[in-house]
C-alpha positions in Angstrom: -9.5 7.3 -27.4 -12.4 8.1 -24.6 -14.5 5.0 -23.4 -18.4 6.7 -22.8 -21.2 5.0 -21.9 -24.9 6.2 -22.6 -26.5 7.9 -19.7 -22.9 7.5 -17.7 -23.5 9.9 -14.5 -20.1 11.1 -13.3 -20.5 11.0 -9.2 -17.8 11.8 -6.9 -17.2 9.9 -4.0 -16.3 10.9 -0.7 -13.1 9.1 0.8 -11.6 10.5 4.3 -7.8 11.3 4.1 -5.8 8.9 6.0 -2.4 8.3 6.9 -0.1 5.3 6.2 2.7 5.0 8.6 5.3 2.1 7.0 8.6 1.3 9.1 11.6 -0.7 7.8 14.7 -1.7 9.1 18.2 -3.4 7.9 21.3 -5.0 9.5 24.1 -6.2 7.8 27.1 -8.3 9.1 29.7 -9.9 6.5 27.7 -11.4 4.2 24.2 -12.0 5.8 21.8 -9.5 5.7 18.6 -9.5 7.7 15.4 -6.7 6.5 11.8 -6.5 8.3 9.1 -4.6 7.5 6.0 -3.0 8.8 3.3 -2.1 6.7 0.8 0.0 7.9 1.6 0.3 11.3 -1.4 2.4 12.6 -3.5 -0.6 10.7 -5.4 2.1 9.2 -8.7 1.7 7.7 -9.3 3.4 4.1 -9.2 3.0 0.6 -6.8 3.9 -2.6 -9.1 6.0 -5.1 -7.6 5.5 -8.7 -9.5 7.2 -11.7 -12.7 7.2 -11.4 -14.2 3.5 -11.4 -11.5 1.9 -9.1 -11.8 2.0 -5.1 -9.2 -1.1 -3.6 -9.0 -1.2 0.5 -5.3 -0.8 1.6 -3.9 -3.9 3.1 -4.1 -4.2 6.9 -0.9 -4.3 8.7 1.5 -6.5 7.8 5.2 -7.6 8.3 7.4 -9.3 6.2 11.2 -10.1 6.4 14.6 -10.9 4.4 17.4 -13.1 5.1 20.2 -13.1 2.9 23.6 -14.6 2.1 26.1 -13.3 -0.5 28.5 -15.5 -2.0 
């Protein structure tokens, strides 16, 4: 099932190509584990095209991290 709208005007958009550089890295001793992440590294500037009525902005760099324990 196709969703129109009267006097819809199909219009492309023009959106530079980009890279997204992401670096991860893990170290495990006995039962701890410790993971970091970098997202975006280059802190590009850009946005995810999906279809063709959704533009979102990638997310600016960020880090996270993981501690864990196994029982």
């Amino acid at each position: 099932m196709a969703l129109t709208v009267n006097n819809d005007t199909y219009k492309l958009m023009p959106v530079a190509a980009f890279t997204q550089l992401d670096a991860s890295a893990g170290y495990v001793r006995g039962p701890v584990s410790v993971r970091v992440k970098v997202a975006n590294l280059l802190n590009e500037l850009s946005y995810n095209v999906h279809d063709d009525n959704s533009v979102n902005p990638i997310a600016p760099r960020n880090f996270s991290a993981t501690v864990a324990y196994k029982f």
